[in-house]
N, CA, C and O atoms as a DFTB+ gen file, in Angstrom:
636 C
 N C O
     1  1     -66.141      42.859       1.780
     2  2     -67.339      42.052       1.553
     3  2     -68.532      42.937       1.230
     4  3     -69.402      42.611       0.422
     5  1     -68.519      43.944       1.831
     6  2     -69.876      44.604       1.262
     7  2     -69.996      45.346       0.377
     8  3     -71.005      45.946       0.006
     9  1     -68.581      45.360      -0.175
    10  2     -68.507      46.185      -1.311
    11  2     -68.600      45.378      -2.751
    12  3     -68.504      45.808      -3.901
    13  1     -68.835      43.983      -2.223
    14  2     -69.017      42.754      -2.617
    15  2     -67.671      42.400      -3.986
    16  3     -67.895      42.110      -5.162
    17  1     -66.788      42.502      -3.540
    18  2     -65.223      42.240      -4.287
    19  2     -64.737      41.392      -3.705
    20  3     -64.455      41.316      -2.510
    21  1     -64.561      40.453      -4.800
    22  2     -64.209      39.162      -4.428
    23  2     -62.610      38.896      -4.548
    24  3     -62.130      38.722      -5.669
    25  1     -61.929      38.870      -3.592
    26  2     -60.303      38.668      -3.397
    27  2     -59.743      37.420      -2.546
    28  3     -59.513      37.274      -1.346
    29  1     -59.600      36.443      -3.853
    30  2     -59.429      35.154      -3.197
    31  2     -57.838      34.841      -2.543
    32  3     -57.497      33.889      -1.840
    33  1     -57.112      35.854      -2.977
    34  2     -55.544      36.216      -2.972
    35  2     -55.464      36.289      -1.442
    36  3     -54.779      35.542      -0.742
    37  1     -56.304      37.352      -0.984
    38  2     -56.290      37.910      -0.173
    39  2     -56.886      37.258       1.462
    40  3     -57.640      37.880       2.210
    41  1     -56.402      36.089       1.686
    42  2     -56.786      35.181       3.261
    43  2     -56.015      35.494       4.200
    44  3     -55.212      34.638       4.571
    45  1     -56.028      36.614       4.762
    46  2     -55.573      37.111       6.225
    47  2     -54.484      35.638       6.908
    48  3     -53.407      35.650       7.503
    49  1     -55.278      34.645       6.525
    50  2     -54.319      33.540       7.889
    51  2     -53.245      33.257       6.851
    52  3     -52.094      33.487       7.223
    53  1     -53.428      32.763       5.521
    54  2     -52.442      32.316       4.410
    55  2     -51.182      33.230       4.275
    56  3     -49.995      33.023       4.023
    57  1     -52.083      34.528       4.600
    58  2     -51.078      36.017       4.531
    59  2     -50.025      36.247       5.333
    60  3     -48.863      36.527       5.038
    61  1     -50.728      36.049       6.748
    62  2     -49.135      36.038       8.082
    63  2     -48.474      35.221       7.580
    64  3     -47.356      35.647       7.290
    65  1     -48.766      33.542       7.172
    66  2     -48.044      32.585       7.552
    67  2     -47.081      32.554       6.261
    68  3     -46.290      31.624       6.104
    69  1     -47.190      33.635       5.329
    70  2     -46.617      33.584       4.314
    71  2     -45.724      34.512       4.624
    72  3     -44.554      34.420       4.253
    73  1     -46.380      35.950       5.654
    74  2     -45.255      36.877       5.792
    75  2     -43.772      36.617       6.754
    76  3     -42.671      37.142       6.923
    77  1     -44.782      35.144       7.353
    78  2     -43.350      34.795       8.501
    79  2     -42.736      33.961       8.075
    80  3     -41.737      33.774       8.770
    81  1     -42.828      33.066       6.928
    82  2     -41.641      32.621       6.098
    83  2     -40.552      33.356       5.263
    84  3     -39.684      32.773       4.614
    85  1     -40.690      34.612       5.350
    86  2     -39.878      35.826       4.670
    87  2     -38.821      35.781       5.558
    88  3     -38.968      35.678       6.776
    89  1     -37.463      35.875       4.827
    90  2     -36.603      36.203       5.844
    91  2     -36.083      37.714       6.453
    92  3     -35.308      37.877       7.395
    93  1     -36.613      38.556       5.793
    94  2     -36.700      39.810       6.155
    95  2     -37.657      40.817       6.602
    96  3     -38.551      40.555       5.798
    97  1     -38.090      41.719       7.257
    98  2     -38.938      42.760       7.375
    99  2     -39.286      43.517       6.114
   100  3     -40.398      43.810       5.674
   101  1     -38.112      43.760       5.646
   102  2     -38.215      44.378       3.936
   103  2     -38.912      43.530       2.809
   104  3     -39.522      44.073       1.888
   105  1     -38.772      42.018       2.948
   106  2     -39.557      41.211       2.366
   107  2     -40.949      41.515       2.744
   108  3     -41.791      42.052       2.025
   109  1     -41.088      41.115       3.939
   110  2     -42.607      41.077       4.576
   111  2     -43.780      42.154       4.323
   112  3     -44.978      41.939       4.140
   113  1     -42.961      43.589       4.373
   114  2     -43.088      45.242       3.833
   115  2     -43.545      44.720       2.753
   116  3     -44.755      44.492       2.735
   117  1     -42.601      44.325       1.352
   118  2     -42.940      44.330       0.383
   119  2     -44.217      43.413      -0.527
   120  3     -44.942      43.833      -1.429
   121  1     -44.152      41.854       0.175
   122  2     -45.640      41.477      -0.061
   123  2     -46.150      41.878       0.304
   124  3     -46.964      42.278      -0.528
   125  1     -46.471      42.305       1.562
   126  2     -48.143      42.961       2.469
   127  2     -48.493      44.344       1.251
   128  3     -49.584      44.413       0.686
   129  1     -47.539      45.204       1.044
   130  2     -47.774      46.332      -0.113
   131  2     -48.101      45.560      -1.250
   132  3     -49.321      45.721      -1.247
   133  1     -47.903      44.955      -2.058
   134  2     -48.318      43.758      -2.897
   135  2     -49.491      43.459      -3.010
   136  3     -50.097      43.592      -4.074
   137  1     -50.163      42.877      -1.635
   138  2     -51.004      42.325      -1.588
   139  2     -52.392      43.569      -1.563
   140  3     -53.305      43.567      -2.389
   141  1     -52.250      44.588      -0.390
   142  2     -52.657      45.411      -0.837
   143  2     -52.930      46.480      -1.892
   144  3     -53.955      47.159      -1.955
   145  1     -51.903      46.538      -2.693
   146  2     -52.201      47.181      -4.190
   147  2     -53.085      46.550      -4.846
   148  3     -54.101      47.093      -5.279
   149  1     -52.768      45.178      -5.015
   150  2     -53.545      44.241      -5.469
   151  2     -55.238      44.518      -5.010
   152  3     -55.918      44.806      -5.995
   153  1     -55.949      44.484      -3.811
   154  2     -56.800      44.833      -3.738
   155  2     -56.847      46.290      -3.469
   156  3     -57.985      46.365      -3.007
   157  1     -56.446      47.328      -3.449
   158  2     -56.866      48.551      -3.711
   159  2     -57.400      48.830      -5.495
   160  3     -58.208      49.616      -5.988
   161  1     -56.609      47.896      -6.020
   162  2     -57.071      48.138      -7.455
   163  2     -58.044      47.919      -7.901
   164  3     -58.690      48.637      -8.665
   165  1     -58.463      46.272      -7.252
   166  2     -59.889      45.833      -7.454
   167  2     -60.867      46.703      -6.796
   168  3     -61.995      46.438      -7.212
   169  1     -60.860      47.821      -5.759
   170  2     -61.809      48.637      -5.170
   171  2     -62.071      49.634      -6.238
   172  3     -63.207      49.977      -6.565
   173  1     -60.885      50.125      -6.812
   174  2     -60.786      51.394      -7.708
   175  2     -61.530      50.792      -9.041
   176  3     -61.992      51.760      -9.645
   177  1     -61.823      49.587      -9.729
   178  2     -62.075      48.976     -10.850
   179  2     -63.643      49.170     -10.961
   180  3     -64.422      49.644     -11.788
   181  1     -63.756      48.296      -9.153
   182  2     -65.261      48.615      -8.505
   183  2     -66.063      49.723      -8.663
   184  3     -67.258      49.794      -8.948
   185  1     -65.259      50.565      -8.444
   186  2     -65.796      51.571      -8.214
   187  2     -66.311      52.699      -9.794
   188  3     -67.238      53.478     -10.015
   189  1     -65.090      52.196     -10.596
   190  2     -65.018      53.117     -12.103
   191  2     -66.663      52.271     -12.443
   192  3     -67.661      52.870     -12.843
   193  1     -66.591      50.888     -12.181
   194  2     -67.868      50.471     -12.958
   195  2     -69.294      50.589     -12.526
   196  3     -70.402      50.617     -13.062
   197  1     -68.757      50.649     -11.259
   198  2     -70.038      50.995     -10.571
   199  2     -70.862      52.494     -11.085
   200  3     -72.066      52.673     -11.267
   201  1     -69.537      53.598     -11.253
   202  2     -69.740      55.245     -11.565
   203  2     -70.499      54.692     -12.805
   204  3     -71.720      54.755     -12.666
   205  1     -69.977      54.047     -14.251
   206  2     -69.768      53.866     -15.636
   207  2     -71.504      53.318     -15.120
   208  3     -72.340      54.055     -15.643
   209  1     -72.031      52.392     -14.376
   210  2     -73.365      51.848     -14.265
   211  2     -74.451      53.123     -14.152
   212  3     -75.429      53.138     -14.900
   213  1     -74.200      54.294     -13.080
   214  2     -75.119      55.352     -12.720
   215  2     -75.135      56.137     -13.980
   216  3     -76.202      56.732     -14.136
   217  1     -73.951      56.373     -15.261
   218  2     -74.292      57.180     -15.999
   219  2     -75.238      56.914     -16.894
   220  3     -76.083      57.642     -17.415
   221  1     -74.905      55.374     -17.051
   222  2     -75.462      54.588     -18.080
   223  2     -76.696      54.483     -17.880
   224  3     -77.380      54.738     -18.871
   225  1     -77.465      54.084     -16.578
   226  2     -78.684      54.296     -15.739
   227  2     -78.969      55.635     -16.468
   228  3     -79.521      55.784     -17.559
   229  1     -78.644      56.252     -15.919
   230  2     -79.126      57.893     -16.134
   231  2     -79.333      58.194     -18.016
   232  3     -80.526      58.043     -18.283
   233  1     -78.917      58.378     -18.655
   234  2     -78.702      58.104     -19.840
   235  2     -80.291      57.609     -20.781
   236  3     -81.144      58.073     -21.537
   237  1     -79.828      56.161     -19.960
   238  2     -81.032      55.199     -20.686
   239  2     -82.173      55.740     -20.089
   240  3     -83.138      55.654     -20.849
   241  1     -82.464      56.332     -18.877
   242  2     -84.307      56.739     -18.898
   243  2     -83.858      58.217     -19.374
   244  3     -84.321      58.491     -20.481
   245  1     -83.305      58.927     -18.970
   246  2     -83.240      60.405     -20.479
   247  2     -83.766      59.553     -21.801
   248  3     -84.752      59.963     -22.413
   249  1     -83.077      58.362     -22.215
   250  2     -83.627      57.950     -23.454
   251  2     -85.151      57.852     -23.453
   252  3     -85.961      58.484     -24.131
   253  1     -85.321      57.032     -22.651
   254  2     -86.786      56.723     -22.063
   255  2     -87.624      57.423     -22.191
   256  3     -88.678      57.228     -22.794
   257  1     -87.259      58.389     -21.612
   258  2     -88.586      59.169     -20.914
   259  2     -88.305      60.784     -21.244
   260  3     -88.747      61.637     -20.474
   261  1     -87.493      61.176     -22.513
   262  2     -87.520      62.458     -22.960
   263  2     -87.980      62.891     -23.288
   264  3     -87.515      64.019     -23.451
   265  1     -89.427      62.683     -23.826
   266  2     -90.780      63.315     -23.658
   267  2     -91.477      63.449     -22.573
   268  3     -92.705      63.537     -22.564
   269  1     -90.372      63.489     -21.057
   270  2     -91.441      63.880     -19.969
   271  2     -90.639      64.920     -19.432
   272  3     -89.474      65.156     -19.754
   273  1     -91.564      65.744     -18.304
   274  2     -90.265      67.154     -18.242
   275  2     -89.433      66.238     -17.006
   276  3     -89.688      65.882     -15.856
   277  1     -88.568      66.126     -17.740
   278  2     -87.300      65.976     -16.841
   279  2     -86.569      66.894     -16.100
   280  3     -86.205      67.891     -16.723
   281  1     -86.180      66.793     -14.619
   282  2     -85.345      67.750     -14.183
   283  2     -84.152      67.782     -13.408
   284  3     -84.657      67.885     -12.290
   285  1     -82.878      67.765     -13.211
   286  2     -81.849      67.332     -12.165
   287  2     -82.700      66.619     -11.418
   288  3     -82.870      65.442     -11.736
   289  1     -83.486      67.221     -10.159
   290  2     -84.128      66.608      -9.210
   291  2     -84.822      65.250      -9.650
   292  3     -84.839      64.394      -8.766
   293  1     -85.323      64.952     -10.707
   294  2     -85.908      63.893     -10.835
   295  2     -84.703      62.626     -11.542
   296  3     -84.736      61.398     -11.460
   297  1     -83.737      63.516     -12.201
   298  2     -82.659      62.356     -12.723
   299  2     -81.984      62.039     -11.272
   300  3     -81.791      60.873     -10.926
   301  1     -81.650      63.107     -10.473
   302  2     -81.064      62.767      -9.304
   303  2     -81.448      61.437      -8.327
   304  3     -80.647      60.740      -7.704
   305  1     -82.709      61.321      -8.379
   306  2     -83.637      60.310      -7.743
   307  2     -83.575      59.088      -8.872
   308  3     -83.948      57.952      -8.581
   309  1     -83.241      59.315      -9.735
   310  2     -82.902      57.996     -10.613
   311  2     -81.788      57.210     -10.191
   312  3     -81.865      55.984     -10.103
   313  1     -80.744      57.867      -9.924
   314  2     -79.485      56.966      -9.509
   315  2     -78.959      57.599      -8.040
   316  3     -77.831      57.648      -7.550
   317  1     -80.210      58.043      -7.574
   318  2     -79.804      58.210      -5.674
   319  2     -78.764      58.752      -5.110
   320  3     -78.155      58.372      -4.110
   321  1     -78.412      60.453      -6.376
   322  2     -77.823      61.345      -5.377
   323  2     -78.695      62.568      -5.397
   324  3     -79.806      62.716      -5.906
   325  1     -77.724      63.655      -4.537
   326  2     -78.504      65.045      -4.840
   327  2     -78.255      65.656      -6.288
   328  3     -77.316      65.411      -7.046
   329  1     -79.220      66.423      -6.460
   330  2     -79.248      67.464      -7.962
   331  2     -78.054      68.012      -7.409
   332  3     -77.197      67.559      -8.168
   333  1     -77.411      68.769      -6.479
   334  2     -76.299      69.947      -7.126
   335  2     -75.216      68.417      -7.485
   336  3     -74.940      68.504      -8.682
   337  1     -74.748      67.508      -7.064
   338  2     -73.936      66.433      -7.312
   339  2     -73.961      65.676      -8.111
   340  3     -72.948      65.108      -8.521
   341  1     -75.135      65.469      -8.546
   342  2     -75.408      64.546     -10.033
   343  2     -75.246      65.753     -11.289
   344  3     -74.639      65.480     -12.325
   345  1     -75.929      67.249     -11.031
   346  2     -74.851      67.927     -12.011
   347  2     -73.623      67.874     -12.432
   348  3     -73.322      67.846     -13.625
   349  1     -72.717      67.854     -11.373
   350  2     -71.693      68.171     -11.425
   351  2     -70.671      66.465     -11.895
   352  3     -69.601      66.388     -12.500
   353  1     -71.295      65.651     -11.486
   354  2     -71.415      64.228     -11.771
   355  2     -71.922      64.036     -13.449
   356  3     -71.187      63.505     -14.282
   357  1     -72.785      64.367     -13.647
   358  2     -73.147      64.085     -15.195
   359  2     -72.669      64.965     -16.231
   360  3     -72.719      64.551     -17.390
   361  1     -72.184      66.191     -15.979
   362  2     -71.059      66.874     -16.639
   363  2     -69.862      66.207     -16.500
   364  3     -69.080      66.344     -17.441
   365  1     -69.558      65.607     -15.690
   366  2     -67.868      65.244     -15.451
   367  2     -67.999      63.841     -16.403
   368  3     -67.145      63.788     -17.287
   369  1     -68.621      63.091     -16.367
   370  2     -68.759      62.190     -17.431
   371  2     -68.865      61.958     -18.607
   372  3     -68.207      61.215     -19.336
   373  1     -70.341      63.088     -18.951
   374  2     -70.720      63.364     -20.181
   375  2     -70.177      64.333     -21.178
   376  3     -70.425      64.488     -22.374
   377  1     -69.427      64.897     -20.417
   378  2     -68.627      65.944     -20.674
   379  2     -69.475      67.173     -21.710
   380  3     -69.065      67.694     -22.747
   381  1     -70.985      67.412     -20.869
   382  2     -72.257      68.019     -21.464
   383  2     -73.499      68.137     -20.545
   384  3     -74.173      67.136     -20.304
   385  1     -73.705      68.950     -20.201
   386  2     -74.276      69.063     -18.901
   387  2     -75.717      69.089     -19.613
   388  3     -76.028      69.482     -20.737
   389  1     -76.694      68.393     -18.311
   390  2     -77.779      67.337     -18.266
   391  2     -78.575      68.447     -19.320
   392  3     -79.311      67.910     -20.148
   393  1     -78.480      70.086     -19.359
   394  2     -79.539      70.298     -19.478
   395  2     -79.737      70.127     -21.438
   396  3     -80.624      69.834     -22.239
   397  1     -77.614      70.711     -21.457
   398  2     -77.655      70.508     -23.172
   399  2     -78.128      69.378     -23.594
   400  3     -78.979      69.255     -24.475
   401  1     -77.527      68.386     -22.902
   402  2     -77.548      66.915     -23.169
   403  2     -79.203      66.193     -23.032
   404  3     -79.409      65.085     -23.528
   405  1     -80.383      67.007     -22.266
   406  2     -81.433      66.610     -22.453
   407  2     -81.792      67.010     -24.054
   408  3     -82.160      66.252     -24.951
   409  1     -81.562      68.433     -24.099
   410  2     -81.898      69.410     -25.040
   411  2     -81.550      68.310     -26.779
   412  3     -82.427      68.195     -27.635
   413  1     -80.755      67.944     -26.857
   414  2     -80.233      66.967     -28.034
   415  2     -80.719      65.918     -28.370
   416  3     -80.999      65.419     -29.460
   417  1     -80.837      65.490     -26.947
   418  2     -81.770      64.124     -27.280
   419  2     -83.155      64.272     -27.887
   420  3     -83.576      63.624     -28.845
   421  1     -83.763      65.143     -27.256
   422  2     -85.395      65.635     -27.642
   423  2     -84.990      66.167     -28.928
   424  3     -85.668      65.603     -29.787
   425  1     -84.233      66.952     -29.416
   426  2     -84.133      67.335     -30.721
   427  2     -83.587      65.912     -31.956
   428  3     -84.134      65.791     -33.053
   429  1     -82.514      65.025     -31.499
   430  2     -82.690      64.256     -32.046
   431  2     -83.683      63.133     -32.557
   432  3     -83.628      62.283     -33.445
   433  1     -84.768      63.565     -31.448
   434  2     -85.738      62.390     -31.647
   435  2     -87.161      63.255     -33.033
   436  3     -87.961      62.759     -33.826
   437  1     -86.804      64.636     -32.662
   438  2     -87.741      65.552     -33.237
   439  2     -87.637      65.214     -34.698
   440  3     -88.652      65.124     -35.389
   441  1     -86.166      64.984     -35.289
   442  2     -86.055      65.038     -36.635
   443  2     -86.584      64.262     -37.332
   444  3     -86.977      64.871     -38.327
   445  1     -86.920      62.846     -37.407
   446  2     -87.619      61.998     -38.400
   447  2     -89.368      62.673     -37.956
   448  3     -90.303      62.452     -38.725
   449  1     -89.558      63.423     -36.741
   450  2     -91.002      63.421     -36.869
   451  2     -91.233      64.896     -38.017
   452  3     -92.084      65.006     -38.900
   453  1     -90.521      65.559     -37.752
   454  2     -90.203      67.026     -38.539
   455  2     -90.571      66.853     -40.418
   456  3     -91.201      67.541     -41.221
   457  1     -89.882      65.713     -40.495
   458  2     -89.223      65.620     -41.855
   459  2     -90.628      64.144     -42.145
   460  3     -90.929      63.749     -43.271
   461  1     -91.056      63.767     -41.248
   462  2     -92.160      62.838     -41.736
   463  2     -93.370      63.178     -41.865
   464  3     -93.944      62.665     -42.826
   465  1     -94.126      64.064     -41.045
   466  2     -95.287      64.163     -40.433
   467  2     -95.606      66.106     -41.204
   468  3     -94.958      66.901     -41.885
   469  1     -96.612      66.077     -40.718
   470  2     -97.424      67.536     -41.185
   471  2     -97.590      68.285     -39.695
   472  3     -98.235      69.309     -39.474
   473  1     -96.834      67.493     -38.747
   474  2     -97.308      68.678     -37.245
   475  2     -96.789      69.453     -37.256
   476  3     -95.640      69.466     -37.698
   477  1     -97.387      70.469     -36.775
   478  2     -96.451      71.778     -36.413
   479  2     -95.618      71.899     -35.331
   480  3     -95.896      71.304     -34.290
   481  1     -94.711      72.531     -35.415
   482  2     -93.744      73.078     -34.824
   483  2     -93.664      72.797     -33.448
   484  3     -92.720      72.243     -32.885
   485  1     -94.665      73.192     -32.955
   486  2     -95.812      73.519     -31.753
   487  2     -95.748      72.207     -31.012
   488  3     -95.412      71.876     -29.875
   489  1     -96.402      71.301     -32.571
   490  2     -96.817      69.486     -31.676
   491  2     -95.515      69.290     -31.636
   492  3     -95.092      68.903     -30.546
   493  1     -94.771      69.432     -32.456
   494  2     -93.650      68.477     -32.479
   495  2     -92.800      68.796     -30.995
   496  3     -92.199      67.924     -30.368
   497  1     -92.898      70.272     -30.582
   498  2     -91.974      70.171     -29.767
   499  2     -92.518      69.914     -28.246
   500  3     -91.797      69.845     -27.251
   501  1     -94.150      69.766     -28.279
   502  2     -94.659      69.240     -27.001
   503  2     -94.403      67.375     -27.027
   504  3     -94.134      66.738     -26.008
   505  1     -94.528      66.882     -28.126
   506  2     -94.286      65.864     -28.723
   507  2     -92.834      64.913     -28.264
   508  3     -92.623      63.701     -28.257
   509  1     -92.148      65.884     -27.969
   510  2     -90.794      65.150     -27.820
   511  2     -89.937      65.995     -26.607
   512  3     -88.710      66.086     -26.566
   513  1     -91.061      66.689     -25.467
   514  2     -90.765      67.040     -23.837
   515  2     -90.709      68.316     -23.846
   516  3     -90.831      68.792     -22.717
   517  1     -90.494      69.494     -25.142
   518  2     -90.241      70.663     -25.065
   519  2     -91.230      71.713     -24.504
   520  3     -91.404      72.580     -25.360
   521  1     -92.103      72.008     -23.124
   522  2     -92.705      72.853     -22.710
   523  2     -93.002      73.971     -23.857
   524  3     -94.036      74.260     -24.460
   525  1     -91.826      74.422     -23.908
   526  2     -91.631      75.709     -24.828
   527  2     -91.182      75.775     -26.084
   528  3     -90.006      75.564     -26.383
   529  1     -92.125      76.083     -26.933
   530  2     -92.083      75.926     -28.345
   531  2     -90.849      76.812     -29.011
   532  3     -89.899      76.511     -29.733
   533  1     -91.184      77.693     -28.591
   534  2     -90.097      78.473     -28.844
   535  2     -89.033      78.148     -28.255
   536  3     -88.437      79.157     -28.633
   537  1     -88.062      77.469     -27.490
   538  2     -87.002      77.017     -26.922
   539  2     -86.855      75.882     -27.578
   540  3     -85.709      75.761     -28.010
   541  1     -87.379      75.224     -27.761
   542  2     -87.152      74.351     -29.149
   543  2     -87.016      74.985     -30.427
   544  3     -85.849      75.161     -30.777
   545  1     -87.727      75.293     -31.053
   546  2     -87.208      76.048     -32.520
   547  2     -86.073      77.047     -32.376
   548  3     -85.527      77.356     -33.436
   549  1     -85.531      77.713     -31.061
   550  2     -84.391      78.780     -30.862
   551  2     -83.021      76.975     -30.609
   552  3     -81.858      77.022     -31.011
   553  1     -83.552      75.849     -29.993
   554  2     -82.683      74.917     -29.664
   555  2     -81.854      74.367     -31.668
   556  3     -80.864      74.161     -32.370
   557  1     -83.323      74.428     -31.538
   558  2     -82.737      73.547     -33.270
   559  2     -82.321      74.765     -34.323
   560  3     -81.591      74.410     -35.249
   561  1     -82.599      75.767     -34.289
   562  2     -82.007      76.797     -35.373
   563  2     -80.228      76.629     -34.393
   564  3     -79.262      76.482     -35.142
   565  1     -79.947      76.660     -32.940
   566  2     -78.407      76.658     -32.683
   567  2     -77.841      75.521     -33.533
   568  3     -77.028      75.655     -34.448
   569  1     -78.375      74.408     -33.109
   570  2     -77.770      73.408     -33.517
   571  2     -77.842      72.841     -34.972
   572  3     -76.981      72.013     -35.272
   573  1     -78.595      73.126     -35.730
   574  2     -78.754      73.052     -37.335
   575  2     -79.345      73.766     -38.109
   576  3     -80.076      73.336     -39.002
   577  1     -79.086      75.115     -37.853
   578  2     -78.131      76.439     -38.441
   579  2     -79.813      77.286     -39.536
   580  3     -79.937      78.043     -40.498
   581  1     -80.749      76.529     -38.585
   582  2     -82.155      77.215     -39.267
   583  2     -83.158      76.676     -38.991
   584  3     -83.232      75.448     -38.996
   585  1     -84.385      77.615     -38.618
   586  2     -86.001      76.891     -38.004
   587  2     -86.362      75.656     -38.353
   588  3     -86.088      75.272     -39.490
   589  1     -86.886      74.999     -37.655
   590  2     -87.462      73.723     -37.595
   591  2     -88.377      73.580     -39.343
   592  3     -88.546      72.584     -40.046
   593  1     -88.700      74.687     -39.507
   594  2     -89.543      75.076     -40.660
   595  2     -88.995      75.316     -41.957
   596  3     -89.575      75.258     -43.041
   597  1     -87.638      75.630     -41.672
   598  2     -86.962      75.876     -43.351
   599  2     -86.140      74.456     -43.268
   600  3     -85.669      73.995     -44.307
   601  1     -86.001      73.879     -42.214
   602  2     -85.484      72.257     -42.423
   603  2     -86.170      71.638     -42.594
   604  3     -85.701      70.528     -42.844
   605  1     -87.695      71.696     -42.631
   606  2     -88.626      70.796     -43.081
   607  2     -88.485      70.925     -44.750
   608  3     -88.173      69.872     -45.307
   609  1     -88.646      71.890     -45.455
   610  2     -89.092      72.878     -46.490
   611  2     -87.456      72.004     -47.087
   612  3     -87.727      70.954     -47.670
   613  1     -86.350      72.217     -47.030
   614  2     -85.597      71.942     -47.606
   615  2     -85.445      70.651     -47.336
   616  3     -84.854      70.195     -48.315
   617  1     -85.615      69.905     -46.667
   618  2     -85.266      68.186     -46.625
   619  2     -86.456      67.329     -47.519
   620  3     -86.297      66.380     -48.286
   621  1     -87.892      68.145     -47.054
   622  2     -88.706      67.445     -48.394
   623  2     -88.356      67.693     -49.772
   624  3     -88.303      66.749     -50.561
   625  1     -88.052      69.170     -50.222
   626  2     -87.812      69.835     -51.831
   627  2     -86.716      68.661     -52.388
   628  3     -86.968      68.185     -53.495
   629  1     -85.358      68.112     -51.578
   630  2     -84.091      66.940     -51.630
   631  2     -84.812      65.547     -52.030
   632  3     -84.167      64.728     -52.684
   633  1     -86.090      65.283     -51.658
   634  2     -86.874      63.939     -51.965
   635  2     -87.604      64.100     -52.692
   636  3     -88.319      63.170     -53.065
């Protein structure tokens, strides 16, 4: 009940009076295991969606709020565990740990401002959570293979 799973199968009194119409012990063994698989599964289902809810939580304010400095400790307090566990928790899911996985998002959001706007480098990357300007332009030359500045330069010269 407080795990709030609803198992209508499962009525304790319906259950004996069903196990003592069995004519065997081996019968009786085998529904009661039955019956319990049956709800162990619904706990385990519970539980995948419940996990699948905290990532998704987590996720959507990274979306949110990736122009603010985000940090384990503060995602941790988003879905109410500790930072070393929600690391190790949001890698095991994301299969990309919080900090790459912040790092992408802010860069994904950087690109239409990059390729639209006349800010520099500088705004853009205070613009979209990056403290450090330079950790942004070293983020986006890893991931698309040259400065924020020669991807500007070549995506306008294409239009």
């Amino acid at each position: 009940k407080e795990a709030r799973i609803e198992f209508d199968e499962l009525d304790v009194k319906n259950l004996l009076e069903a196990g003592r119409r069995l004519e065997s012990f081996e019968q009786m063994t085998k529904m009661f295991e039955n019956s319990f698989l049956q709800l162990f599964e619904k706990v385990q289902k519970k539980a995948a969606s419940s996990e699948r809810k905290e990532i998704d939580l987590a996720a959507e304010y990274i979306e949110s709020h990736y122009m603010e400095p985000l940090t384990l400790e503060i995602m941790a307090g988003v879905v109410h565990m500790n930072s070393y566990y929600f690391s190790s928790y949001f890698k095991k899911n994301m299969g990309i740990n919080f900090k790459d996985y912040l790092g992408q998002v802010r860069l994904r959001h950087a690109l239409p401002i990059l390729v639209s706007t006349d800010l520099t480098t500088y705004e853009i990357a205070r613009e979209v959570g990056f403290a450090d300007p330079r950790a942004f332009s070293d983020l986006f030359q890893k991931n698309y293979g040259e400065k924020p500045s020669a991807y500007r330069r070549r995506i306008r010269k294409k239009q």
